[in-house]
N, C-alpha and C positions, 0 to 999 in steps of 0.2 A: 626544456628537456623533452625528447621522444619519449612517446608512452612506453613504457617497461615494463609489461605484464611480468613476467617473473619476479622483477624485483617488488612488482607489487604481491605477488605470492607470497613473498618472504613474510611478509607483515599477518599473513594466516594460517597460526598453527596447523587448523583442523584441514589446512591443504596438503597438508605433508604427510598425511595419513595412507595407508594402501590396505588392501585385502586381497592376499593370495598372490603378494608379490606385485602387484598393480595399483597406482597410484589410484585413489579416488576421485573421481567425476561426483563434484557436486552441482548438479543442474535440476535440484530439488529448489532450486532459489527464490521458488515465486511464493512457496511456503514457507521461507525464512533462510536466510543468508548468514554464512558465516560471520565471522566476528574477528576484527583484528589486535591484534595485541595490546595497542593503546585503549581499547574498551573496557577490555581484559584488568590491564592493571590501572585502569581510571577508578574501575568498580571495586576491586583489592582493596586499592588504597580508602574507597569510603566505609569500606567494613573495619579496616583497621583503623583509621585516624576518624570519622568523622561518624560513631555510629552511635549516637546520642537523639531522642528528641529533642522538638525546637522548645525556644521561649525560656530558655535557663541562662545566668552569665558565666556560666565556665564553657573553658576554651573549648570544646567539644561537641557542646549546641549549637556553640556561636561557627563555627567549623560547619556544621551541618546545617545552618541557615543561608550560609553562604551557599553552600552546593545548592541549596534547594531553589536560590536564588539566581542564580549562574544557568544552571538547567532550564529555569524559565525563560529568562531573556535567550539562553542558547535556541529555545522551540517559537518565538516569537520570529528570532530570526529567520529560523526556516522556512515559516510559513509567510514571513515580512508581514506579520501581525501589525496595523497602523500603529495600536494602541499596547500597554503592558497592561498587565493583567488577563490577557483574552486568551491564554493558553492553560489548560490543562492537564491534570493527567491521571491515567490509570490499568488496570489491570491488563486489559485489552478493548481493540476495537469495538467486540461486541459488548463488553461491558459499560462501555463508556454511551455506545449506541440505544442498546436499553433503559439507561439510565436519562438518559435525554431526552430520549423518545416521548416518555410517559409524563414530562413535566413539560415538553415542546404543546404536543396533543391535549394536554389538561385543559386546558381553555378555547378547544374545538369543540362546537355545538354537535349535536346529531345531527346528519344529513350535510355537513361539509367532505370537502374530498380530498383526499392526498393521492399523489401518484407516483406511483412504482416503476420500475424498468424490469425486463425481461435478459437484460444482461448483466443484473446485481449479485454481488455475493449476497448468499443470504444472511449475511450479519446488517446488511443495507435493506433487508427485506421485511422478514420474521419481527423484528423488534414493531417496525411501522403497523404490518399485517395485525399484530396482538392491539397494538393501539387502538386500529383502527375496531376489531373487534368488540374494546372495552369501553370508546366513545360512539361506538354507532355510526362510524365515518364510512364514507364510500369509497371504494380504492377505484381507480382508473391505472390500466396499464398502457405503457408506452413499448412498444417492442420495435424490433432490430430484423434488420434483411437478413436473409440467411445466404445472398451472393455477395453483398459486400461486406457483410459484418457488423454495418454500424447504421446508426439510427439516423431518420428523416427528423431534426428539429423540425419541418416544417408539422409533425406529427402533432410532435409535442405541445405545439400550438393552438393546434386543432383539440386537443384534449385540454385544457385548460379550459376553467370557465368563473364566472365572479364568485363560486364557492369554493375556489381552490385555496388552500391552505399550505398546503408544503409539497415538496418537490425533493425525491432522494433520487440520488445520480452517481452512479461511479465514474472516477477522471479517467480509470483504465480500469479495462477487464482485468478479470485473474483468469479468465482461458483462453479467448481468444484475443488479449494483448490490445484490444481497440481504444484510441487515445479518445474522449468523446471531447465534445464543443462546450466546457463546461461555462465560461464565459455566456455564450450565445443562452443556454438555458440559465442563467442569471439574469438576463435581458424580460425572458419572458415570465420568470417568476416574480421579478421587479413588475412587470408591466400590469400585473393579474392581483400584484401582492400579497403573492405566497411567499416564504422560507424556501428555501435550496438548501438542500443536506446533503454536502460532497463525501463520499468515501474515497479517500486518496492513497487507500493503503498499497494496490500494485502502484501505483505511479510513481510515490515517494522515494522509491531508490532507483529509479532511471529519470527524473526528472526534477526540474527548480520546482515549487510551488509559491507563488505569490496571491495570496486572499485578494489582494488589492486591485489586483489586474483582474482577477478572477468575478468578483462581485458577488461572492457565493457568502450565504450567511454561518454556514458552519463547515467544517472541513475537518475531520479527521483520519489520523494512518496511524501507522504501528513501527516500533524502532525496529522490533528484531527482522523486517524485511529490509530495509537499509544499513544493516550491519552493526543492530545495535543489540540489546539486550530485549527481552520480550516484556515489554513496557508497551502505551500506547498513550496519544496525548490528541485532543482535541483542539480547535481550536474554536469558536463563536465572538461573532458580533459584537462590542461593546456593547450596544443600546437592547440588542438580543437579547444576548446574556441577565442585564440589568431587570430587564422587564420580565424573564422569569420564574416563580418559585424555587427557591434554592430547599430540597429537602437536607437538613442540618442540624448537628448538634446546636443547644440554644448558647454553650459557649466560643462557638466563631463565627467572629468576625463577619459582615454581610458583606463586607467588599470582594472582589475582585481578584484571584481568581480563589480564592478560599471559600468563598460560599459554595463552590463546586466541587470541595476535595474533601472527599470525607474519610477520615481519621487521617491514619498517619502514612504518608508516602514514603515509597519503598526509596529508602533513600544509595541503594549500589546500583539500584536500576534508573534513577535517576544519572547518576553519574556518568552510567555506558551509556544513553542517549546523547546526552551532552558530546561525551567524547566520542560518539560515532557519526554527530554534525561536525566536528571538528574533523574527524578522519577526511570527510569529502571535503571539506576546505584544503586542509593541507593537500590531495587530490590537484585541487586547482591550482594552490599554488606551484605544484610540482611539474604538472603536464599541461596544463593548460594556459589562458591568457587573459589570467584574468584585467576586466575594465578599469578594478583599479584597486588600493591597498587593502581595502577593508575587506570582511570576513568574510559579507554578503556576496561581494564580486567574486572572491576567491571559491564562493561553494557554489557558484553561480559555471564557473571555469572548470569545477570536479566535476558538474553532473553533461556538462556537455562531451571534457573529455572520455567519463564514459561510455554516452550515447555514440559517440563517434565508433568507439570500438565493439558494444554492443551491438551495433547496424550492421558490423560486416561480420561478427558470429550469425548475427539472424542472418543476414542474406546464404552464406553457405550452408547454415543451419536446413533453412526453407529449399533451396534450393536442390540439396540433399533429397530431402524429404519427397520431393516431388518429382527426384525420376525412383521412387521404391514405386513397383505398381499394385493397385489395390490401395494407396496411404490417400487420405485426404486432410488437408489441412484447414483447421478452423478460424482463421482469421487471413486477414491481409496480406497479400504474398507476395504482389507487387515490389521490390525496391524503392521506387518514385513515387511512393504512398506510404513508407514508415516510420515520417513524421507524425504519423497519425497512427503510430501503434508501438507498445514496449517488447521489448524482447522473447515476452512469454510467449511463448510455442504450441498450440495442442494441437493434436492431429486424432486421429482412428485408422485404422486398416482393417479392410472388409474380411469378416470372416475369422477374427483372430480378434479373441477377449482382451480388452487393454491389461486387465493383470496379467495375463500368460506372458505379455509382451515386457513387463517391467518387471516384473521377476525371473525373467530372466537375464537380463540386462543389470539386476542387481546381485547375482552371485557374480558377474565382474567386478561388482563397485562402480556400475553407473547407475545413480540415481537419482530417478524421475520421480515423477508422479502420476498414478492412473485414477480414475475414477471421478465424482461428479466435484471435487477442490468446492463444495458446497454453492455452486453454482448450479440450485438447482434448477432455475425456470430457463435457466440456458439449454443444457442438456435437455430437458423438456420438450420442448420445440422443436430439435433438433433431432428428435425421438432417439433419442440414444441415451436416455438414462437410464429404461431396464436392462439394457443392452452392457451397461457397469460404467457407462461416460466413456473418455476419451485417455488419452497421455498427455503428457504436458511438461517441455523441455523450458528450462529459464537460463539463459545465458545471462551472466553478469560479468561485469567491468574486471574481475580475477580468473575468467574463463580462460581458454584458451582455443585459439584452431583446430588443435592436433587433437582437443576432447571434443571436440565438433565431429573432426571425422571421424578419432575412433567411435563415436556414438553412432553415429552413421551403418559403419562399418559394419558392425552389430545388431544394428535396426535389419541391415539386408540378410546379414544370415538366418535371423529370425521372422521377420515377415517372408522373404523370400524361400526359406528352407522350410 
């Protein structure tokens, strides 16, 4: 079947929404994506039928073990976790990042080094930075061109040395959209014998993620950027994982992935995860081709058929952008280059506050996002954080052309007028 953006509209209530007689543009997506009905009532139904703790024999734990079960192998899949047990989960990115951080780092001596990037959200940063603070580590940073966007691995290499310990890396920016080489810097933290700690949270709903291909020893993203509920889930290492301290009540279990879950998981956010991997399968199964019957192939087939039609919002998107005069855009603008970048958008316009610019664009019901999306040592650099950061358009796979242009359209009245 042709892809059928409207008929995939259907499937999202909060698309059919309008203010002032105008349908809504949501192209706030890089901060979190709507949600499709199957989420919706995956999550329903674990409130109503399955809303019991585990480890009891009536039908209602045993109901909720199942889910709790189901969700795991569902996040194992996603990430093609080799082994079961190596996925976790919880409140959010940064809580999960926090929390790992400080038992990752426990058994780093003083005078060891971790290294940072200059293109991380700071939930990939802050958590390390405290670490490093509270072990006496040395931070090294690795930064990014400001004409191409994206980093010299050969940097990376140059910074590394036999006291390097770990390595946090995002697979894609949340501003300027930049896909990095996460594989290539798994090479060299392999080589040095550090930890790689992936932040996959933009990447995750424009792209497959495979750990295996990757060589990365942790990875984590977040559901409600790929159209799920605001849950997030880790994934690490088997032998990683094992060789950590797990802080834990003394009655669970030390295995696998429960020494990492502490108390009780939210078991309806559990559910809309599950069924928002399921969503991008059925995805593949519907518009795309997939390699072959199973689930893997099939979500493998969703994220391409998206990317495909993501590419050509970005290209009109960018190319929009770049006859406004005064606009500059912050990442990748090239066509023949964005495989190497997500659909996230940011730009600036000289002389014009990015809020003035998205509030106005949001008494239409287009909504962006202005300001530094906690990307601070980005904006940094780039000297435009006191300046309030930049805007940041996200097209996703339920976008549409005609919210392309009319956003456009809009941008010229207001930059331009």
């Amino acid at each position: 079947m042709s892809y059928d953006v409207e008929r995939i509209r259907a499937n999202f209530p909060a698309l059919q929404r309008k203010l002032n007689g105008q349908p809504i543009i949501f192209f706030d997506n890089p901060a979190g994506t709507q949600v499709p009905h199957s989420v919706i009532e995956r999550m329903n139904e674990a409130m109503v039928f399955k809303n019991a703790n585990l480890g009891g024999s009536f039908a209602t734990s045993v109901a909720a073990q199942q889910l709790v079960d189901d969700a795991h192998r569902a996040g194992e899949l996603f990430v093609n976790a080799p082994h079961a047990g190596e996925v976790f989960f919880g409140q959010s990115m940064t809580t999960l990042t926090f929390g790992l951080s400080r038992t990752i780092c426990a058994d780093f001596p003083p005078g060891d080094e971790i290294i940072l990037t200059r293109m991380d959200h700071d939930a990939n940063i802050a958590p390390w930075l405290m670490a490093a603070e509270d072990r006496g580590l040395v931070v090294r940073w690795l930064d990014f061109s400001e004409e191409s966007f994206e980093f010299d691995l050969d940097d990376l290499g140059r910074l590394v040395t036999d006291r390097t310990r770990l390595i946090a890396l995002n697979y894609a920016s949340n501003v300027t959209g930049t896909i990095n080489d996460v594989a290539a810097a798994a090479r060299i933290a392999r080589d040095c014998g550090a930890q790689l700690f992936v932040d996959a949270v933009q990447y995750a709903p424009h792209g497959l993620i495979d750990v295996t291909a990757l060589g990365c020893d942790y990875l984590v993203c977040s559901a409600y950027k790929f159209f799920g509920p605001h849950y997030a889930m880790l994934w690490g290492r088997r032998d990683r994982l094992q060789a950590l301290r797990a802080y834990k009540v003394r009655a669970v279990p030390d295995e696998l992935p429960g020494r990492f879950t502490t108390g009780t998981t939210n078991r309806e956010q559990l559910a809309g995860v599950h069924a928002a991997i399921d969503y991008i399968a059925e995805l593949g199964a519907d518009y795309g081709r997939p390699a072959g019957s199973d689930r893997r192939s099939r979500l493998a087939a969703g994220f391409a058929a998206m990317k495909a039609h993501e590419d050509g919002l970005t290209r009109r998107l960018i190319d929009g952008l770049l006859t406004i005069p005064g606009v500059r855009v912050l990442g990748i603008t090239d066509p023949v280059d964005f495989s190497r970048r997500v659909s996230t958008v940011s730009f600036v316009a000289d002389g014009i506050p990015a809020r003035q610019i998205a509030s106005a664009l949001s008494s239409d019901g287009i909504q962006l996002w202005d300001g530094h999306n906690y990307a601070l040592e980005i904006y940094r650099k780039l000297g435009l954080l006191e300046a309030g950061g930049g805007l940041r358009i996200g097209p996703v796979h339920y976008n549409t052309a005609a919210e392309v242009d009319r956003t456009l359209e809009r941008l010229e009245q207001v930059i331009g007028g």
